[in-house]
Backbone and ligand atoms as CSV (ligand in chain L), in Angstrom:
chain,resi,resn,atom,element,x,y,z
A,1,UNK,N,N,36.137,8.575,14.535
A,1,UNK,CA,C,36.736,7.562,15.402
A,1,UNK,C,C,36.978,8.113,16.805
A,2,UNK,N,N,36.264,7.148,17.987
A,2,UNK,CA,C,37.014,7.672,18.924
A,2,UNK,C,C,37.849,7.734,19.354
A,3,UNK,N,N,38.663,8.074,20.621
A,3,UNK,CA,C,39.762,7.913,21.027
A,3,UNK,C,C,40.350,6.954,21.477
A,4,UNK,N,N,41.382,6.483,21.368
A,4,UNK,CA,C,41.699,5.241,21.908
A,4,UNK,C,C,41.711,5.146,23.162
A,5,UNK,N,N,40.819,4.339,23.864
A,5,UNK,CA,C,40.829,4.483,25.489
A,5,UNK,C,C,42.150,3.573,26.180
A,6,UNK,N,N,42.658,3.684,27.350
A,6,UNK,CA,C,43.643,2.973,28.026
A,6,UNK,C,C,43.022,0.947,28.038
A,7,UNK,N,N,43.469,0.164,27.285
A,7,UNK,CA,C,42.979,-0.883,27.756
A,7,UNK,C,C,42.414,-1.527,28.506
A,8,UNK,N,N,40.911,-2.088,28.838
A,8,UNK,CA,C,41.032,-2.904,29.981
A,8,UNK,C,C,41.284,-4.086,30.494
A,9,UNK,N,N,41.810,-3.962,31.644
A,9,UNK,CA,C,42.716,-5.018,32.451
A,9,UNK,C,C,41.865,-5.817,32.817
A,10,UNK,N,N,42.826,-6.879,33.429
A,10,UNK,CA,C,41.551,-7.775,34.248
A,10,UNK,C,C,42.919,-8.850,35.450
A,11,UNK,N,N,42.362,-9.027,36.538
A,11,UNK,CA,C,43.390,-9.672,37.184
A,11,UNK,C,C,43.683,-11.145,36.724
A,12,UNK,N,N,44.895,-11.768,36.758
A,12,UNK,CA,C,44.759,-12.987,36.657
A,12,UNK,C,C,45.698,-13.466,37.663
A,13,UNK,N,N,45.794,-14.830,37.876
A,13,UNK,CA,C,46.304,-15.097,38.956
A,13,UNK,C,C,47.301,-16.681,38.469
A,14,UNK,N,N,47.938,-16.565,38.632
A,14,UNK,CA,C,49.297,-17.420,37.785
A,14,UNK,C,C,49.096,-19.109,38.245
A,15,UNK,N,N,48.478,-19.904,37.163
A,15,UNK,CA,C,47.910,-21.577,38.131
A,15,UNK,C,C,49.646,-21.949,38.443
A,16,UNK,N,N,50.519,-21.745,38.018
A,16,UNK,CA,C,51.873,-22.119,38.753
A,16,UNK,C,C,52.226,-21.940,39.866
A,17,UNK,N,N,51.991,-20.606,40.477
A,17,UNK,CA,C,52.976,-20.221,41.842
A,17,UNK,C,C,51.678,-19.190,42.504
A,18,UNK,N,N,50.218,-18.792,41.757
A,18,UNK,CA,C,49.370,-18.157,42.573
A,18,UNK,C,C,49.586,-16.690,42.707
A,19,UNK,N,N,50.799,-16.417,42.012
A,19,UNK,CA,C,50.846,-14.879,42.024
A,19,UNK,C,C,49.632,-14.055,41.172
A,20,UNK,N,N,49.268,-13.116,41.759
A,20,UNK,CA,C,48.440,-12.206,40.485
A,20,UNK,C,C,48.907,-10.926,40.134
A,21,UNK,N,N,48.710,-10.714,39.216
A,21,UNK,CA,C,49.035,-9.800,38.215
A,21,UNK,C,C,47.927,-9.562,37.054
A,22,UNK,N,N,48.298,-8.074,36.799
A,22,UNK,CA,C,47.254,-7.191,35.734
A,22,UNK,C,C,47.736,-7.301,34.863
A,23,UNK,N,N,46.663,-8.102,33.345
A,23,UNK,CA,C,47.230,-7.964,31.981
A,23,UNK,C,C,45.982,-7.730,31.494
A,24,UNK,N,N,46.498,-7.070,30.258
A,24,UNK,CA,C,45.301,-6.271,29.615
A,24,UNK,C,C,44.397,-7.011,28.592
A,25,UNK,N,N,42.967,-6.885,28.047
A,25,UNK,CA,C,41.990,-7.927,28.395
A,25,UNK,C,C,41.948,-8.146,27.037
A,26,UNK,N,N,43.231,-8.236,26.237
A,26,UNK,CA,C,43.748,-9.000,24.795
A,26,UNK,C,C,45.145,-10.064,25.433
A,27,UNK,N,N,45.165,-9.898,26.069
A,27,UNK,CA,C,46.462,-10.562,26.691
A,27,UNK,C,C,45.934,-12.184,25.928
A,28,UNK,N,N,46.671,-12.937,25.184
A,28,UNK,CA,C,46.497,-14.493,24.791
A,28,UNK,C,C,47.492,-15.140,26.267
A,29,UNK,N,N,48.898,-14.457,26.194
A,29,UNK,CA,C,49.804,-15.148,27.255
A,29,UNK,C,C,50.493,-14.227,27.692
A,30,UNK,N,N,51.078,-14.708,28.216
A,30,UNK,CA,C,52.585,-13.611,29.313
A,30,UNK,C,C,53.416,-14.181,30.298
A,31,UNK,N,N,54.162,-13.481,30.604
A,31,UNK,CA,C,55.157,-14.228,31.195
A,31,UNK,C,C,55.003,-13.969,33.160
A,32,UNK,N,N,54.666,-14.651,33.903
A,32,UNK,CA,C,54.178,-14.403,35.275
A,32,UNK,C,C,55.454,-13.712,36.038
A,33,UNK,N,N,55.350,-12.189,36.466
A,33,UNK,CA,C,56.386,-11.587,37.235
A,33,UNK,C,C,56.945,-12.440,38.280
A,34,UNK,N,N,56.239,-13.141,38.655
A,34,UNK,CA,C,56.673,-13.971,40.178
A,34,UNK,C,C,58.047,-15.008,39.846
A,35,UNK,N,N,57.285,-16.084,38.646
A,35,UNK,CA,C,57.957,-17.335,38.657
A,35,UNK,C,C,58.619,-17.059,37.666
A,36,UNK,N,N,58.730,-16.230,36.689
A,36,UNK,CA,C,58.830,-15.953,35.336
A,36,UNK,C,C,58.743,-16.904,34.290
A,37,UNK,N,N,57.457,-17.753,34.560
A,37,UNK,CA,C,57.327,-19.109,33.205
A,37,UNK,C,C,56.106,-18.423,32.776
A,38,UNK,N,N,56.439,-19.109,31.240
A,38,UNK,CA,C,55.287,-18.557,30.839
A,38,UNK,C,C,53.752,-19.019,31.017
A,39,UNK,N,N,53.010,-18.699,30.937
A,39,UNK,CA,C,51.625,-18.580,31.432
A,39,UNK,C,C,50.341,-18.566,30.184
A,40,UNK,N,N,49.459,-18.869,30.100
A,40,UNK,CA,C,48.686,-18.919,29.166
A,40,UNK,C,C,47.101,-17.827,29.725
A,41,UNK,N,N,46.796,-16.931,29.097
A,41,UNK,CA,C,46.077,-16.085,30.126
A,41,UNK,C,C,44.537,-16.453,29.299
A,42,UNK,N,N,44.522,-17.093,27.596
A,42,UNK,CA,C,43.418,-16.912,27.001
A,42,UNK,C,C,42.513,-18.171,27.406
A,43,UNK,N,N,40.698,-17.757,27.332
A,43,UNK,CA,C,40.035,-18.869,27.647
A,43,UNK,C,C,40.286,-19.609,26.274
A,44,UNK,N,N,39.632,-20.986,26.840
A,44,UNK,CA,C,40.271,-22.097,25.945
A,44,UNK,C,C,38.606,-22.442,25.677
A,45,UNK,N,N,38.040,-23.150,24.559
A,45,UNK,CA,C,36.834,-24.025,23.930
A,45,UNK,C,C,37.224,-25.175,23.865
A,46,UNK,N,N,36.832,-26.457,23.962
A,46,UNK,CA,C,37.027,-27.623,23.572
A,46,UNK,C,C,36.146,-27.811,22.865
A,47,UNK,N,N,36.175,-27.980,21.790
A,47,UNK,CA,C,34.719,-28.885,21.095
A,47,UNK,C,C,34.964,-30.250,20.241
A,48,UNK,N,N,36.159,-30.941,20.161
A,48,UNK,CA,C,36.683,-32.210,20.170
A,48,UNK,C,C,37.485,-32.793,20.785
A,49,UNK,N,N,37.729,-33.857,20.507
A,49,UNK,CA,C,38.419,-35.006,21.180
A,49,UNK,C,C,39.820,-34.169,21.471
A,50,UNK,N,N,40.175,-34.305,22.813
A,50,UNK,CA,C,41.871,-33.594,23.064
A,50,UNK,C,C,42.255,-34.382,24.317
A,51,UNK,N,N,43.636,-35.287,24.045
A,51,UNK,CA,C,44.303,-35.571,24.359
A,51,UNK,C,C,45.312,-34.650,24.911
A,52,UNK,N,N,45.654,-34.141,26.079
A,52,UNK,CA,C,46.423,-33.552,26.743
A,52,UNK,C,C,47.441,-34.135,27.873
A,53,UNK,N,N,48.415,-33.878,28.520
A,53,UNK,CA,C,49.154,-33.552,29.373
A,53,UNK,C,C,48.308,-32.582,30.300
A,54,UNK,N,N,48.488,-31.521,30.560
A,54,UNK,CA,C,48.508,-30.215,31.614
A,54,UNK,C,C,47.168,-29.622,30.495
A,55,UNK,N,N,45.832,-28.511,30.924
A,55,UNK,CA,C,45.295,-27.966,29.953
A,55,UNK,C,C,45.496,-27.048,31.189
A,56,UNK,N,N,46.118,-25.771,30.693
A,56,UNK,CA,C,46.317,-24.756,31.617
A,56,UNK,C,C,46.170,-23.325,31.058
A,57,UNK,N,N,44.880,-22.720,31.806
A,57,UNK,CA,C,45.111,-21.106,31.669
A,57,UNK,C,C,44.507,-20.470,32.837
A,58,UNK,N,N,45.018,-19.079,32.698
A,58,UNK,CA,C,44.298,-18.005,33.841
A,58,UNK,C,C,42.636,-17.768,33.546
A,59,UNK,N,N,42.579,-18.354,32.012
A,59,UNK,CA,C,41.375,-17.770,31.596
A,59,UNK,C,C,40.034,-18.808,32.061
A,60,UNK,N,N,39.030,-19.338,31.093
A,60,UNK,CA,C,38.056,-19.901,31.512
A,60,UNK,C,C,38.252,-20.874,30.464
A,61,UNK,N,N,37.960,-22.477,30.972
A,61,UNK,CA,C,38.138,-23.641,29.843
A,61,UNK,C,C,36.413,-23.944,29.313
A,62,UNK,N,N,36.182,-24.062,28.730
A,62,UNK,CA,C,34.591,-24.382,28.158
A,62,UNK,C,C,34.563,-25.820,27.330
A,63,UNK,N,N,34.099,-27.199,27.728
A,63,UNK,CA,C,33.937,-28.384,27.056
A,63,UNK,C,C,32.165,-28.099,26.763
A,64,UNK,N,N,32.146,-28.168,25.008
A,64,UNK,CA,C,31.305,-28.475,24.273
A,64,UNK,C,C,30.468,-29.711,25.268
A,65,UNK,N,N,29.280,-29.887,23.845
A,65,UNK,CA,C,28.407,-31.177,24.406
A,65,UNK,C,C,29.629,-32.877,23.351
A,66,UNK,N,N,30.291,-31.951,22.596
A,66,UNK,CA,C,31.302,-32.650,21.523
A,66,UNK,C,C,32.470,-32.801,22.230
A,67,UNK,N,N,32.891,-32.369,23.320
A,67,UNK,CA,C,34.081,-31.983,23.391
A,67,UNK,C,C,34.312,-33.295,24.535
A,68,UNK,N,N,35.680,-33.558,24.643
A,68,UNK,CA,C,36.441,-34.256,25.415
A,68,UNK,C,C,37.967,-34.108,25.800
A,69,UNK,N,N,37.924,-34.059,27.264
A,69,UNK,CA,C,39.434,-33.796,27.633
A,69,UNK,C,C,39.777,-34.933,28.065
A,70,UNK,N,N,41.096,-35.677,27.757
A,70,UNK,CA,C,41.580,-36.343,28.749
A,70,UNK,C,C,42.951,-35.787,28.811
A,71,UNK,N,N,43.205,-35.807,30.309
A,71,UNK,CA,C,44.462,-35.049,30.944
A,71,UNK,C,C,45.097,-35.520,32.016
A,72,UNK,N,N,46.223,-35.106,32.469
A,72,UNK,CA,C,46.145,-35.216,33.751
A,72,UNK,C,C,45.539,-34.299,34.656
A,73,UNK,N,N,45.655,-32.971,34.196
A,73,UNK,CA,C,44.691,-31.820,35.122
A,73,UNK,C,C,44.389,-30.786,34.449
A,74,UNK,N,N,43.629,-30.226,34.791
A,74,UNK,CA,C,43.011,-29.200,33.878
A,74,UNK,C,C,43.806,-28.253,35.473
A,75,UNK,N,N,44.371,-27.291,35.199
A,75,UNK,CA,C,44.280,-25.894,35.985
A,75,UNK,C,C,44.282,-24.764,35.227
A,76,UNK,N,N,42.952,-24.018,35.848
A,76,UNK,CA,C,42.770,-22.531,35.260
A,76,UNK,C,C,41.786,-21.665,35.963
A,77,UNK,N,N,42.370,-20.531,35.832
A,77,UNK,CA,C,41.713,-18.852,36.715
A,77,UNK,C,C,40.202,-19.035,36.505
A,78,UNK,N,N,39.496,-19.136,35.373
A,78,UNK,CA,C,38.006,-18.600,35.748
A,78,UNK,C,C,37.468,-20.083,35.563
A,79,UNK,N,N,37.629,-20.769,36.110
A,79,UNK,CA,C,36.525,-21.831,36.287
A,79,UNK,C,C,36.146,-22.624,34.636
A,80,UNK,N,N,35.717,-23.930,34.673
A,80,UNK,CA,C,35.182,-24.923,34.074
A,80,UNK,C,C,33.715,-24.676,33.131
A,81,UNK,N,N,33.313,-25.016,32.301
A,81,UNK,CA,C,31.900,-25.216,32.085
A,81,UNK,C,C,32.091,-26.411,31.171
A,82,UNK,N,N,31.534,-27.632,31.333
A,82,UNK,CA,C,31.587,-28.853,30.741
A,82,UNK,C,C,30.410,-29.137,30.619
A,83,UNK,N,N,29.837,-28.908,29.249
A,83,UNK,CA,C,28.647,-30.570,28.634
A,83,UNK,C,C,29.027,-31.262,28.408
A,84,UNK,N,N,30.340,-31.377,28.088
A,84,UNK,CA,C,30.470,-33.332,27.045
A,84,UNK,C,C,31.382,-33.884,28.412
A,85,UNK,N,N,32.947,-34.254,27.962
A,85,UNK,CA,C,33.420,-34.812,29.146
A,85,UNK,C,C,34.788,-34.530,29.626
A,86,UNK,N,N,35.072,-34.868,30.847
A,86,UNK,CA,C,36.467,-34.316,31.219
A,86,UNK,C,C,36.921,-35.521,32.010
A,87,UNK,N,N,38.301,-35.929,31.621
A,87,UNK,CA,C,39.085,-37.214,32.272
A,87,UNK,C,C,39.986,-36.419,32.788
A,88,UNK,N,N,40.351,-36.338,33.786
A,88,UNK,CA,C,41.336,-34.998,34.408
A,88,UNK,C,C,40.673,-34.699,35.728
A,89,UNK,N,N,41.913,-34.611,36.623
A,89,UNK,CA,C,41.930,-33.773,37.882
A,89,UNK,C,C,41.600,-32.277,37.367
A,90,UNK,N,N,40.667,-31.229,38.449
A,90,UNK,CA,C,40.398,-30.070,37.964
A,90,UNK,C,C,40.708,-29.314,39.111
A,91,UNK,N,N,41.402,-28.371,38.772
A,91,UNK,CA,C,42.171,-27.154,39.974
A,91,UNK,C,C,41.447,-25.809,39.160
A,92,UNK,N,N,40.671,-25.079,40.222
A,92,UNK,CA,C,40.469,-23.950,39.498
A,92,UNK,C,C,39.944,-22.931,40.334
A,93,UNK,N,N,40.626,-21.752,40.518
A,93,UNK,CA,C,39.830,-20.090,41.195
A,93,UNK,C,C,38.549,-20.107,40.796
A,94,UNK,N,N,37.546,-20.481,39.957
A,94,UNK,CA,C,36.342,-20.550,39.799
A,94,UNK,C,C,35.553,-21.027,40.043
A,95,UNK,N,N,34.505,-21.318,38.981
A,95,UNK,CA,C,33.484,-22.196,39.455
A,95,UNK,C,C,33.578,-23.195,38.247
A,96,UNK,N,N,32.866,-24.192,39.205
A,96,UNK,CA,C,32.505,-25.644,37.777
A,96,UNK,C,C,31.314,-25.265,37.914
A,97,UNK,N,N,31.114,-25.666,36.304
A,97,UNK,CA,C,29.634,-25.909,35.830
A,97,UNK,C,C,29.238,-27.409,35.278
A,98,UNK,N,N,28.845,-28.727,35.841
A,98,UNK,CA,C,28.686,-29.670,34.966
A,98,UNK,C,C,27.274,-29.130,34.236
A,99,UNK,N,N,26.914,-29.555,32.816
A,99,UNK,CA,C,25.528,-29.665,32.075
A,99,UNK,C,C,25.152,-30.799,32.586
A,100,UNK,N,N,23.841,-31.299,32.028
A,100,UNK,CA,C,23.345,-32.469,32.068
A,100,UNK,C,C,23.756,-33.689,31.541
A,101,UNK,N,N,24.387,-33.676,30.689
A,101,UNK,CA,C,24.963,-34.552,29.832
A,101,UNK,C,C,26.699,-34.805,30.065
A,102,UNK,N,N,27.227,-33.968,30.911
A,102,UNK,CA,C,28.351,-33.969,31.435
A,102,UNK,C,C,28.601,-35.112,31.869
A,103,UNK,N,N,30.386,-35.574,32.253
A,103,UNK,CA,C,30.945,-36.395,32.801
A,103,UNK,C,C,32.048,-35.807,33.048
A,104,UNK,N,N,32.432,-36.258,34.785
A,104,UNK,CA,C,34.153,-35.899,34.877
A,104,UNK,C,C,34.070,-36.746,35.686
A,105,UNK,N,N,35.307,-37.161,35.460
A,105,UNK,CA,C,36.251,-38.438,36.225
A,105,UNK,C,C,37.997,-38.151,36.116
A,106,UNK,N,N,38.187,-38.207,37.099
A,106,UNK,CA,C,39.740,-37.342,37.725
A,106,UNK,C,C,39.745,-37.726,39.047
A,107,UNK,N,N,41.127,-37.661,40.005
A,107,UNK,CA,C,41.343,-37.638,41.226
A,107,UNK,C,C,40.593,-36.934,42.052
A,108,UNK,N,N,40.752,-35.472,41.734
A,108,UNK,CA,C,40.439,-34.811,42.378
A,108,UNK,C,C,39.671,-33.409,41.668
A,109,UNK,N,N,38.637,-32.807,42.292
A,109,UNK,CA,C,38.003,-31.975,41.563
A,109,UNK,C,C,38.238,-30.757,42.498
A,110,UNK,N,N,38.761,-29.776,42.734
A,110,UNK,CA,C,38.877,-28.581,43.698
A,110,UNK,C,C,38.335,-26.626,43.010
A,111,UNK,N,N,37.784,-26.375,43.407
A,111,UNK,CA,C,36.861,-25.269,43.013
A,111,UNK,C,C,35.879,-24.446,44.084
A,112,UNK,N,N,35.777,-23.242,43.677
A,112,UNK,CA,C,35.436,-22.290,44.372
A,112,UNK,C,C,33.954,-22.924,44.738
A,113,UNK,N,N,33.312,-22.988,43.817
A,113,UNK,CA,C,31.628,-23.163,43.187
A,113,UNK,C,C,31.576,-24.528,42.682
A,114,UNK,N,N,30.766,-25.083,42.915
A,114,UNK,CA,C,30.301,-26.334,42.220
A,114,UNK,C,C,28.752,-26.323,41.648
A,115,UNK,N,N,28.408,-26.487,40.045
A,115,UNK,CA,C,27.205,-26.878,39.497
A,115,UNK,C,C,26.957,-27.937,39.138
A,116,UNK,N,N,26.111,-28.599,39.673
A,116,UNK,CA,C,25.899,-30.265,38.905
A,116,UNK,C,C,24.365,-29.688,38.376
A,117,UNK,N,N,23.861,-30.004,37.017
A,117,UNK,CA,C,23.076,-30.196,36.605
A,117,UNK,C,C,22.186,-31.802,37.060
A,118,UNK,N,N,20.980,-31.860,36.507
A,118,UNK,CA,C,20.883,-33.384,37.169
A,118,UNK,C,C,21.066,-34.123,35.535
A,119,UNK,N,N,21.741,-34.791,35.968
A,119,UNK,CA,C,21.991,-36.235,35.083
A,119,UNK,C,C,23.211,-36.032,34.814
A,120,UNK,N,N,24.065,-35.118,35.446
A,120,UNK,CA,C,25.673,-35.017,35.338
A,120,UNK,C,C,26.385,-36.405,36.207
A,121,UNK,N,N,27.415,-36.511,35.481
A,121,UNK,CA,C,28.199,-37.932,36.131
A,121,UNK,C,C,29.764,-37.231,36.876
A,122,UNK,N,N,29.424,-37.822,37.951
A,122,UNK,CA,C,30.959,-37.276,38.599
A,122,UNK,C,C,31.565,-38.817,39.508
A,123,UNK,N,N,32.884,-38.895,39.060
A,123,UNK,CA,C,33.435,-39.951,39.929
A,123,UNK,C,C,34.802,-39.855,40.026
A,124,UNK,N,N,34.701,-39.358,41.234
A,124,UNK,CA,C,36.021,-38.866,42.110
A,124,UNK,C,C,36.108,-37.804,43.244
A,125,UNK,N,N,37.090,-37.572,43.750
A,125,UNK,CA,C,36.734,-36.632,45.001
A,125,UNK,C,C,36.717,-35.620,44.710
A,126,UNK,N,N,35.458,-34.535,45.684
A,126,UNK,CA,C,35.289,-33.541,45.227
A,126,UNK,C,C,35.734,-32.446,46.579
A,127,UNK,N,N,36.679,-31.458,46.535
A,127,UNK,CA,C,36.880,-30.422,47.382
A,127,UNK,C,C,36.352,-28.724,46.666
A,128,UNK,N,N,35.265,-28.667,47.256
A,128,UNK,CA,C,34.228,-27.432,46.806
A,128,UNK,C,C,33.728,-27.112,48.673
A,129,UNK,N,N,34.004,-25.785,48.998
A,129,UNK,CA,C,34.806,-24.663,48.141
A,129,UNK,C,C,36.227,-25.268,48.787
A,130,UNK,N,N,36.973,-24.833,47.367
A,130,UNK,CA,C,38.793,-24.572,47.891
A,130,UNK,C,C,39.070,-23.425,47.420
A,131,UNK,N,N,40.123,-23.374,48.122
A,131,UNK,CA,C,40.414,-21.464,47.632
A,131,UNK,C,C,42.254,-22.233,47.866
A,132,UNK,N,N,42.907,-21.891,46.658
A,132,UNK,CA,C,44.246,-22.274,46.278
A,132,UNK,C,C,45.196,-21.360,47.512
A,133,UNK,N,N,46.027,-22.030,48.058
A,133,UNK,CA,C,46.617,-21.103,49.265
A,133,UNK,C,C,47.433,-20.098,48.217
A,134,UNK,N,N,47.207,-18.895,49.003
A,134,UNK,CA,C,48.332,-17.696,49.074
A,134,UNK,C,C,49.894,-18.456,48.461
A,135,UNK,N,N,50.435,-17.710,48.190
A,135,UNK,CA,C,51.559,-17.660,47.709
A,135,UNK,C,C,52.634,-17.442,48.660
A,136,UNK,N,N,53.371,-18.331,49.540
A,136,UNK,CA,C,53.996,-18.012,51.089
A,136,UNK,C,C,55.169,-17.333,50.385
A,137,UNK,N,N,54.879,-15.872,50.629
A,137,UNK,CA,C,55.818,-15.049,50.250
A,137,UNK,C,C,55.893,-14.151,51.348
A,138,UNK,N,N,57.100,-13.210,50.859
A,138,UNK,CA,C,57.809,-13.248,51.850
A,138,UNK,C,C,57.351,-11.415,51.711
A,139,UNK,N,N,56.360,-10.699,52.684
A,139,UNK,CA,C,55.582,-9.882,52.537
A,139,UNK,C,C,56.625,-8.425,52.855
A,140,UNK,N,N,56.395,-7.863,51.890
A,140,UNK,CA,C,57.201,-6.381,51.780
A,140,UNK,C,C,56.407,-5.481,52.742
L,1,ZN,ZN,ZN,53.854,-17.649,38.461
């Protein structure tokens, strides 16, 4: 057996208040040093029907060609990848990926990267690139 090496980290960046912070790359959740709420750091799969409120993580959300969100917003650290469909505003440090077979419909869609496959359906406004403001803190 080898040795146990020091974990690796990975940054994440808190969809509440934008702070980032290093948690180590088993982290499911944690509690954000900044705001101190808790935080959800693991990527998420959809591959059925989900009825949500908030779908929120630091990690990466993935909708199946099965899968369906309806929400009010999806916010999360590594970006979108949707084949099936998403009813939800989308806030995200990443990138979207629509498939071909995709649909999103939400207020507002905001993201680093934007992929539309062709025959993807989008209806609503789209702000690509956004980059989530800084955290107006108060700099040491
Ligand atoms: Zn926070």
């Amino acid at each position: 057996m080898a040795k146990a090496k020091a974990p690796a980290r990975r940054t994440i960046r808190c969809y509440l208040c934008g702070n980032r912070s290093e948690v180590s790359l088993r982290t499911m959740s944690t509690t954000c040093p900044k705001c101190n709420r808790a935080i959800k750091v693991e990527d998420v799969t959809v591959k059925t029907y989900l009825p949500v409120n908030d779908l929120q993580t630091c990690g990466k959300v993935t909708i199946t060609a099965k899968g369906r969100v309806v929400a009010k917003r999806i916010q999360c650290g590594d970006g979108v990848v949707c084949e099936g469909t998403i009813e939800a505003a989308i806030e995200t440090d990443g990138d979207v990926s629509l498939g071909p077979k995709a649909l999103w419909k939400g207020q507002v869609l905001q993201s680093r990267s934007l992929q539309i496959a062709d025959g993807a359906k989008l209806l609503g406004l789209v702000t690509v690139p956004w980059h989530r403001p800084e955290s107006n803190g108060e700099k040491k």
